[in-house]
LUMTI-310174 format. One line per field, with one value per residue (C-alpha): residue number from 1; residue in three letters; chain; x, y, z. Coordinates in steps of 0.25 Angstrom, whole numbers, plus 2048, in hexadecimal, padded with zeros to 3 digits. Layout:
// residues N
n: NUM, ...
res: ala, ...
chain: A, ...
x: X, ...
y: Y, ...
z: Z, ...
***
This chain:
// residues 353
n: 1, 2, 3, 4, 5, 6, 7, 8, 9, 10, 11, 12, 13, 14, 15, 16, 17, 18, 19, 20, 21, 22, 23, 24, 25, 26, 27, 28, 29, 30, 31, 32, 33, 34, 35, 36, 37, 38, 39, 40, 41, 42, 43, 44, 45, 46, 47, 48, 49, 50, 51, 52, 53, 54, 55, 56, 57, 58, 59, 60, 61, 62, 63, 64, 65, 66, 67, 68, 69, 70, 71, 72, 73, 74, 75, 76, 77, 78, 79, 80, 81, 82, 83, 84, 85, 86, 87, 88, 89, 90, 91, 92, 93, 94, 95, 96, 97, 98, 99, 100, 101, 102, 103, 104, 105, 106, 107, 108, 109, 110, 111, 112, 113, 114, 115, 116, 117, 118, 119, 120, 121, 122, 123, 124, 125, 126, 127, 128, 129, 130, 131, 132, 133, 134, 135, 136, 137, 138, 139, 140, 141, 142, 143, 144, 145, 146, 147, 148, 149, 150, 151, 152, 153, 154, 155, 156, 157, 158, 159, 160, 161, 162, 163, 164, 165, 166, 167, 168, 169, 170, 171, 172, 173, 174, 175, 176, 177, 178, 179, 180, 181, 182, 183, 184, 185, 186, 187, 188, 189, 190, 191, 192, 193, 194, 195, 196, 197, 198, 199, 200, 201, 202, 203, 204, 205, 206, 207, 208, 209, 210, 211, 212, 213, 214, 215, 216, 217, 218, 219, 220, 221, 222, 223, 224, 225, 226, 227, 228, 229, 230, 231, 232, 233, 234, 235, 236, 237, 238, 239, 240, 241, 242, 243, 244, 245, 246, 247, 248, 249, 250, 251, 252, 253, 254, 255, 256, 257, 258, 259, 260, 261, 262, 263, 264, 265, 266, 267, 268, 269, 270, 271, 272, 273, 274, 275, 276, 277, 278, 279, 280, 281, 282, 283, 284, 285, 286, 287, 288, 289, 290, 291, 292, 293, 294, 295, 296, 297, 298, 299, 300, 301, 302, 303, 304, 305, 306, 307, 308, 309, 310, 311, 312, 313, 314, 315, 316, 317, 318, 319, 320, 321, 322, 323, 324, 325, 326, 327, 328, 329, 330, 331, 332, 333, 334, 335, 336, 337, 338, 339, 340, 341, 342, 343, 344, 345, 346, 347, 348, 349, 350, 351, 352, 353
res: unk, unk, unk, unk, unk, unk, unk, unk, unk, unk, unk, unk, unk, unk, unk, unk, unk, unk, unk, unk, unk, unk, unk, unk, unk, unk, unk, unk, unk, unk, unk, unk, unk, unk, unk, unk, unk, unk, unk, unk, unk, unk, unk, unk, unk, unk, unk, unk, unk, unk, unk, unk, unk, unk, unk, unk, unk, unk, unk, unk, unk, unk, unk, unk, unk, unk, unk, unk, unk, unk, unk, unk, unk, unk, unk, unk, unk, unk, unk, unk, unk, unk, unk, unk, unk, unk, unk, unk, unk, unk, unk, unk, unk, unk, unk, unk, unk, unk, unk, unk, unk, unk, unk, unk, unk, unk, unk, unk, unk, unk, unk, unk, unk, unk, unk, unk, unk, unk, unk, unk, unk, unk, unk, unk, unk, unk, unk, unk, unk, unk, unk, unk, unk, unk, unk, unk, unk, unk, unk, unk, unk, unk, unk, unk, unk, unk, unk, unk, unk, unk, unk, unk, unk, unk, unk, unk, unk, unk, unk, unk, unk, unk, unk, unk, unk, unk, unk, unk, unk, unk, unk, unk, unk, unk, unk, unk, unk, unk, unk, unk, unk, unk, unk, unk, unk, unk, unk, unk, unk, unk, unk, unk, unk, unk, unk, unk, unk, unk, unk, unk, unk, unk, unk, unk, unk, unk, unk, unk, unk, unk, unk, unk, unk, unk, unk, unk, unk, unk, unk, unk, unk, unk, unk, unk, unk, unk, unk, unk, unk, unk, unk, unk, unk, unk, unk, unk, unk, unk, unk, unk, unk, unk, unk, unk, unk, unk, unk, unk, unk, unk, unk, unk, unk, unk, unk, unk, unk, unk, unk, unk, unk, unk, unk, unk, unk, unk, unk, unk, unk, unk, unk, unk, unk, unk, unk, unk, unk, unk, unk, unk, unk, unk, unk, unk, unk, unk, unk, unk, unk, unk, unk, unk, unk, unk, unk, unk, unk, unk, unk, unk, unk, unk, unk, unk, unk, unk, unk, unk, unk, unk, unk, unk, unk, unk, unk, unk, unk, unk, unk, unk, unk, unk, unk, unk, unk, unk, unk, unk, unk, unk, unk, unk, unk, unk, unk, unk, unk, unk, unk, unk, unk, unk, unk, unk, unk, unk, unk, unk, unk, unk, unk, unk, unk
chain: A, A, A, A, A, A, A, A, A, A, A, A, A, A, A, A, A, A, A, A, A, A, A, A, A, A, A, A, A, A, A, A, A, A, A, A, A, A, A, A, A, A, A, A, A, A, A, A, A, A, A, A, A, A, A, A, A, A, A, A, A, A, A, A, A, A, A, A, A, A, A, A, A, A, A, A, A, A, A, A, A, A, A, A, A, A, A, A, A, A, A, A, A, A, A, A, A, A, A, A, A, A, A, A, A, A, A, A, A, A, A, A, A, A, A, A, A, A, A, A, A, A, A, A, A, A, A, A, A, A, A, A, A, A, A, A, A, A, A, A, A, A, A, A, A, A, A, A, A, A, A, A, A, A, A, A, A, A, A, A, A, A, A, A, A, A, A, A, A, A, A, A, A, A, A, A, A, A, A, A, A, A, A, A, A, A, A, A, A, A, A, A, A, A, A, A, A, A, A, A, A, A, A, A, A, A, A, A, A, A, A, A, A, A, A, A, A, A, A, A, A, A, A, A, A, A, A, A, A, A, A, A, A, A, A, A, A, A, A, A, A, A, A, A, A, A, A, A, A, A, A, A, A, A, A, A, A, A, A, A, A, A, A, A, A, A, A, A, A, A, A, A, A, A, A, A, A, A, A, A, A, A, A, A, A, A, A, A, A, A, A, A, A, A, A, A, A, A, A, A, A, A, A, A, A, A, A, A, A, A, A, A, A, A, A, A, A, A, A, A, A, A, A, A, A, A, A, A, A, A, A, A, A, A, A, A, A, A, A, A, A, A, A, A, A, A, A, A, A, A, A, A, A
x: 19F, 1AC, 1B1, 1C0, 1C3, 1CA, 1D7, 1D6, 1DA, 1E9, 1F0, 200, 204, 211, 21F, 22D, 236, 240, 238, 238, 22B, 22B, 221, 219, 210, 211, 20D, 205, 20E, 218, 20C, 20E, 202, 202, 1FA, 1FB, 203, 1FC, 1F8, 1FB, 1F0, 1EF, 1E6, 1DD, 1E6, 1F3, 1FF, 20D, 217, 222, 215, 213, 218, 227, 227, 21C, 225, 230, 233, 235, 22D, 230, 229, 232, 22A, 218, 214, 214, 211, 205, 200, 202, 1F9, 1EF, 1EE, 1E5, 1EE, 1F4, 1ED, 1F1, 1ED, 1F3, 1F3, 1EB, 1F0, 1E9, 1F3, 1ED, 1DE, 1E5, 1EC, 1DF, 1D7, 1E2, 1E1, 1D3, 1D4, 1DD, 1D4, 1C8, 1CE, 1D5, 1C9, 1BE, 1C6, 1C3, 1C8, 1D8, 1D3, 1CC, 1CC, 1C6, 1C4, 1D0, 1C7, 1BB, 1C4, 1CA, 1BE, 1BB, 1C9, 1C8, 1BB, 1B7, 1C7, 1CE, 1DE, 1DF, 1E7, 1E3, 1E6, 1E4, 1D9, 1D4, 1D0, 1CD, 1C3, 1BD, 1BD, 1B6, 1AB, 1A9, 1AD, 1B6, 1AF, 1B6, 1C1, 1B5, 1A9, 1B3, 1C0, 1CE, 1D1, 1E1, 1E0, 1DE, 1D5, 1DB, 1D3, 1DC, 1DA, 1CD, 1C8, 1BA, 1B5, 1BA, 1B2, 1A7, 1A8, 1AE, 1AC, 19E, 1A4, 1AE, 1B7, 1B9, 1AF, 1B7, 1C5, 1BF, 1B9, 1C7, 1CE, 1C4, 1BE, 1AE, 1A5, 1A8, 199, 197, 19B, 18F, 184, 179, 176, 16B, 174, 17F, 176, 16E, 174, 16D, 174, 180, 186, 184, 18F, 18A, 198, 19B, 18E, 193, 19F, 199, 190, 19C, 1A4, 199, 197, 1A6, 1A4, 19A, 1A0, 1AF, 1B3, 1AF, 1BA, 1BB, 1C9, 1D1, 1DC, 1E3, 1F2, 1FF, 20B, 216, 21F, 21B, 20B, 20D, 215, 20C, 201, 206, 209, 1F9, 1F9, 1F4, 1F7, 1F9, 1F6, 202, 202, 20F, 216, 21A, 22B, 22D, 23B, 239, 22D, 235, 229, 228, 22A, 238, 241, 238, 23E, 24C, 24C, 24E, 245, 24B, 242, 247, 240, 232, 230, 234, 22A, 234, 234, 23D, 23E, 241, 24D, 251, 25A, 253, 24D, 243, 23F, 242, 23A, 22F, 229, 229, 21D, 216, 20E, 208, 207, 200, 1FF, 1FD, 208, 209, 215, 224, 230, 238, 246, 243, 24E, 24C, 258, 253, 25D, 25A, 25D, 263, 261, 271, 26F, 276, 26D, 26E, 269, 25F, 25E, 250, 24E, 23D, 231, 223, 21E, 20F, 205, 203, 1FB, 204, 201, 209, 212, 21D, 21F, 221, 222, 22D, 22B, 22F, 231
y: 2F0, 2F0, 2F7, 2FC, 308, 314, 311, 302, 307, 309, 30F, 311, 317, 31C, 316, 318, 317, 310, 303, 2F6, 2EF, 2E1, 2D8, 2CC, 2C9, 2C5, 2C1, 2B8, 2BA, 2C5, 2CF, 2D9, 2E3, 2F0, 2FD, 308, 313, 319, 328, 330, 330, 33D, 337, 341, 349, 33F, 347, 344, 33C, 349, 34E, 345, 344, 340, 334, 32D, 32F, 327, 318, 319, 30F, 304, 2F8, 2F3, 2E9, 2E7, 2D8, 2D6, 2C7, 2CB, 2D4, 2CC, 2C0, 2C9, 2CC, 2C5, 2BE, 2C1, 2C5, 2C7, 2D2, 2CC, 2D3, 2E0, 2ED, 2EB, 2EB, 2F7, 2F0, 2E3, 2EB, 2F3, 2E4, 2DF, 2E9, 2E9, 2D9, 2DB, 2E4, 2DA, 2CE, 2D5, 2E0, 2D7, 2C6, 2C4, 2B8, 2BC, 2B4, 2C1, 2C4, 2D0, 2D4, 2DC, 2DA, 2E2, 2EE, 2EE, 2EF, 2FB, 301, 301, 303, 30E, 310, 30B, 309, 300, 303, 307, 30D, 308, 317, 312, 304, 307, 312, 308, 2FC, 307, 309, 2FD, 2F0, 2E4, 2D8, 2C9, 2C5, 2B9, 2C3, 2C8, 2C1, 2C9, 2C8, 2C9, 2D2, 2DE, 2DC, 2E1, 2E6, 2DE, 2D2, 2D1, 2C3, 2BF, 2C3, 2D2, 2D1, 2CD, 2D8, 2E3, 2E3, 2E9, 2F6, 300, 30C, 30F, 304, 2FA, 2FE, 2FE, 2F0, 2E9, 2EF, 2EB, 2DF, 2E4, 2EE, 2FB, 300, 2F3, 2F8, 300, 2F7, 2F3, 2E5, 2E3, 2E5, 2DD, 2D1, 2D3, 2CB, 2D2, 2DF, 2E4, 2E6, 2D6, 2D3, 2CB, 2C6, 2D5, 2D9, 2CF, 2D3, 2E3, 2DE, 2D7, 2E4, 2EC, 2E3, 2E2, 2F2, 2F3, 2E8, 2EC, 2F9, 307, 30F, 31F, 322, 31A, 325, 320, 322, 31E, 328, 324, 318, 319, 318, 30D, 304, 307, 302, 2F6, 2F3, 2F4, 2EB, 2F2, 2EF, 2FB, 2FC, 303, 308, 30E, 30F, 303, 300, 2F5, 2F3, 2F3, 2E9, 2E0, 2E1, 2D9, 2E8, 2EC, 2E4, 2EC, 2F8, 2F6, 2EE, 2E1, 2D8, 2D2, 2C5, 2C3, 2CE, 2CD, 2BE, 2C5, 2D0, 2DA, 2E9, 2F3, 302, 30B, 310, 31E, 31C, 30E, 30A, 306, 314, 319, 30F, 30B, 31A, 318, 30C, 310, 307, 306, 2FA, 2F9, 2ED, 2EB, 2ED, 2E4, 2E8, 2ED, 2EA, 2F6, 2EC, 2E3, 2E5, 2E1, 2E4, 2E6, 2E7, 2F5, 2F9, 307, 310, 311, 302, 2FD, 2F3, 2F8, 2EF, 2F7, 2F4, 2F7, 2F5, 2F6, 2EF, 2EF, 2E0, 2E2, 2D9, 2DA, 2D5, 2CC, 2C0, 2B4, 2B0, 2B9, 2C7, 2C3, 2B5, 2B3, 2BF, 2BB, 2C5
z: 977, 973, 969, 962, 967, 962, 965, 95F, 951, 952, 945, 945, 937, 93E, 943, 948, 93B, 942, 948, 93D, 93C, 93F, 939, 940, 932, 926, 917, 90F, 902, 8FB, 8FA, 904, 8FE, 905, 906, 8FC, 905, 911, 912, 91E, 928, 931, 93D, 945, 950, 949, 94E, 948, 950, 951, 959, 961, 970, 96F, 979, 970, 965, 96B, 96C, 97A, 982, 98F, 984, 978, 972, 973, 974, 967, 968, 96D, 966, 959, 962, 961, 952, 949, 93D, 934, 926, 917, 910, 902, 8F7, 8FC, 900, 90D, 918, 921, 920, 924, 930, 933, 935, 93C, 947, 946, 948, 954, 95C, 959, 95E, 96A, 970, 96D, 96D, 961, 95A, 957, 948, 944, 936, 930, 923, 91E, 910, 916, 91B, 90E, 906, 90F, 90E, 8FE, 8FB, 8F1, 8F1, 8E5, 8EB, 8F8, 904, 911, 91E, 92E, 930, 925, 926, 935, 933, 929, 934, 93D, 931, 92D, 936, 932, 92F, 930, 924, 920, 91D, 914, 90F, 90C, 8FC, 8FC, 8EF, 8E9, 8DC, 8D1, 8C2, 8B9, 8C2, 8C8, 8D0, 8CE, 8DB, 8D8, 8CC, 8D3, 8DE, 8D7, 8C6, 8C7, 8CE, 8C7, 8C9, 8D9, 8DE, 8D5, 8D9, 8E8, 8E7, 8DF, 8ED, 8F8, 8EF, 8F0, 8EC, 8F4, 8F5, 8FC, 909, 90A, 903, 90A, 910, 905, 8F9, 8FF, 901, 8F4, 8EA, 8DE, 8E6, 8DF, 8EB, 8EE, 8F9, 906, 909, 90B, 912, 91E, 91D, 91F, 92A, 932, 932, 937, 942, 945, 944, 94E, 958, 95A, 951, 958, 957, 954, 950, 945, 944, 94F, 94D, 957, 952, 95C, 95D, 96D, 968, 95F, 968, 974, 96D, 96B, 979, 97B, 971, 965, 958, 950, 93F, 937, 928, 923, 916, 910, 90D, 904, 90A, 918, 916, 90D, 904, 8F6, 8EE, 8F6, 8EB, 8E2, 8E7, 8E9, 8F7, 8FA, 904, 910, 910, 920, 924, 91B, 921, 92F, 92E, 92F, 92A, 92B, 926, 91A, 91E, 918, 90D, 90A, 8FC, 906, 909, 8FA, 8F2, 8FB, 8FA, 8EB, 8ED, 8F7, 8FF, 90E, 918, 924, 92F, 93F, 949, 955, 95B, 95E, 963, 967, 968, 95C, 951, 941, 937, 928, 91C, 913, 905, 905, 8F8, 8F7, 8F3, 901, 90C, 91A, 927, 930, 93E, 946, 955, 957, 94E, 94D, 94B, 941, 93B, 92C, 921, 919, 91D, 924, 91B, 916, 91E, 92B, 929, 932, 93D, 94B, 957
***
C-alpha cells in the first residue's frame, strides 16, 4: 500500500531577501488574520545557510521559471480562513490536500477539516497560532478527516461575546480547558474519550458528530499518512526552486510586514496601501531604512501560506515609505507565485502571470 513518504512533508521557513513574492490567491473580505509570530525552529542535523556548500547558496541554475500554471492546476481551491489566526493550519491542509489528490487521484474537490486540525493545534493551549512541524507532526498523530464530518467556524469565540453553540460546548468547562475550547470550539478532553462516552448522550462528553469526525481521521491516518520525519527543511534558494521543478509545493512561515503586504494595519503604522498591488497579489520587502522594517517589529505578527512557483525574470515595482518621510520605487527582478487563505475576493483578485 501506498503511503506518504518521508520526504512528502516539505517546510521552507527560509528565503533570499532580495526575491518579491507574487501572489496567485486571494480574500474573502478586509480581514487578513495572521498568526501570532513564529519561534525559531532548530530541526535535527539543521545546518545554517553560511555552512552550507556554496554552489546551493546561489541563484545559479539553467531554469528560470517552474510551470507554474501547472502546478497551480493541481491544487485544490482556494479556502478562507476568516477571521481565525489559522494561516499555517490552512497551508498544512493545503499540502496535505495536494499530495492526496496527486499520489493517490483523489478528487482535486478534496476538502479537509482545517477545523479538526485546529482543534488539535490549540487544545489545552490557551493563545492560537501554529506552526507547519507542528501541524504536521499532529496530521502524523492523528489523521484529517473531511471538512463535512466537521465544519470550519470562520471565528474565534470571544468571553464577552459568546454564540449559543459556544455555550453549549464550552460553558461547563473553566480555566485552561475553557480558554482551549473558545479557540478550537470543543472540549479538549474529547480527543481521547471513548467511543461509549461520545455516543451516550447522558455522557458528559456526549459529542457523535465529533466521534465520526475522529474515526475518519484515523482511517485517513492508517490509509495514506506513514511518514517519519516532519523536520524536513530546504535552506537554499537552489533547494527551494529545485523542488519546484519536481513539482512540489513547499509551506512557508515568516514574519509578517504590514507594508509590504499592503495589509489593513500599515495606515495604522504610518504607511500607505497601494490598493494595485493588494488586488494583484503583490508583495514586496521591508526595505532597510523603511517604516515598513521599523514599525512592523513593533506588532508582531506571522503568516504562513503554500508556494507554487517562481519566476527568476519576472519583474514587480512597489512604492516604499521611508522613515525620512520621502517615497521611494523599488524595482525587483525574480518572485515566488503561493496560495493563500484569504479567499477569492480581495488579495489577489486581479493577479495574472
Amino acid at each position: 500500500m501506498k503511503h506518504l513518504g518521508s520526504r512528502v512533508v516539505i517546510i521552507l521557513f527560509w528565503i533570499v531577501s532580495s526575491i518579491a513574492l507574487a501572489g496567485n490567491v486571494q480574500q474573502d473580505f478586509e480581514g487578513a488574520y495572521l498568526d501570532p509570530p513564529y519561534a525559531v525552529h532548530q530541526p535535527p542535523k539543521y545546518s545554517p545557510p553560511t555552512s552550507g556548500p556554496e554552489e546551493s547558496r546561489r541563484l545559479d541554475r539553467a531554469l528560470v521559471r517552474n510551470d507554474v500554471e501547472g502546478l497551480i492546476k493541481k491544487q485544490t481551491p482556494v479556502r478562507a480562513q476568516e477571521k481565525r489566526g489559522t494561516c499555517s493550519i490552512f497551508s498544512a491542509t493545503a499540502l496535505l490536500e495536494f499530495h492526496l489528490v496527486n499520489i493517490f487521484d483523489l478528487v482535486p474537490t478534496l476538502d479537509l477539516s482545517e477545523e479538526w486540525l485546529e482543534y488539535l493545534a490549540t487544545r489545552n493551549r490557551t493563545t492560537d497560532g501554529s506552526n507547519s512541524w507542528r501541524n504536521f507532526d499532529l496530521i502524523n498523530q492523528h489523521g484529517m478527516p473531511d471538512e463535512q464530518l466537521l465544519p470550519y467556524i470562520g471565528r474565534t469565540w470571544k468571553v464577552d461575546d459568546l454564540p449559543p453553540l459556544a455555550i453549549e460546548r464550552c460553558g461547563h468547562l473553566r480555566g485552561v480547558p475553557f480558554s482551549s475550547c473558545l479557540l478550537g470550539h470543543r472540549d479538549p478532553s474529547l480527543l481521547h474519550a471513548t467511543d461509549a462516552q461520545l455516543l451516550d448522550v447522558n455522557s458528559g462528553l456526549y459529542d457523535p458528530e465529533f466521534q465520526r469526525a475522529r474515526e475518519a481521521a484515523l482511517e485517513v491516518k492508517q490509509t495514506y499518512i506513514n511518514y517519519s520525519d516532519r523536520d524536513y527543511i530546504l535552506q537554499y534558494v537552489n533547494q527551494i526552486q529545485e523542488a519546484l521543478d519536481q513539482g512540489e509545493p513547499l509551506t512557508m512561515g515568516a514574519g509578517f510586514y504590514y507594508g509590504s503586504w499592503n495589509h489593513r494595519t500599515a495606515p495604522d503604522l504610518g504607511m500607505p496601501r497601494d490598493m494595485n498591488n493588494w488586488y494583484k497579489g503583490i508583495v514586496g520587502y521591508p526595505e532597510p531604512g523603511s517604516v515598513d522594517s521599523v514599525m512592523s517589529p513593533t506588532k508582531e505578527a506571522g503568516h504562513s501560506i503554500v508556494i507554487v512557483g517562481y519566476d527568476n525574470e519576472k519583474t514587480v515595482r512597489t512604492r516604499v515609505r521611508m522613515t525620512d518621510g520621502s517615497t521611494k520605487t523599488f524595482t525587483y527582478t525574480g518572485v515566488y507565485y503561493f496560495k493563500n487563505s484569504w479567499g477569492k475576493d480581495g488579495f489577489g483578485r486581479d493577479f495574472s502571470f
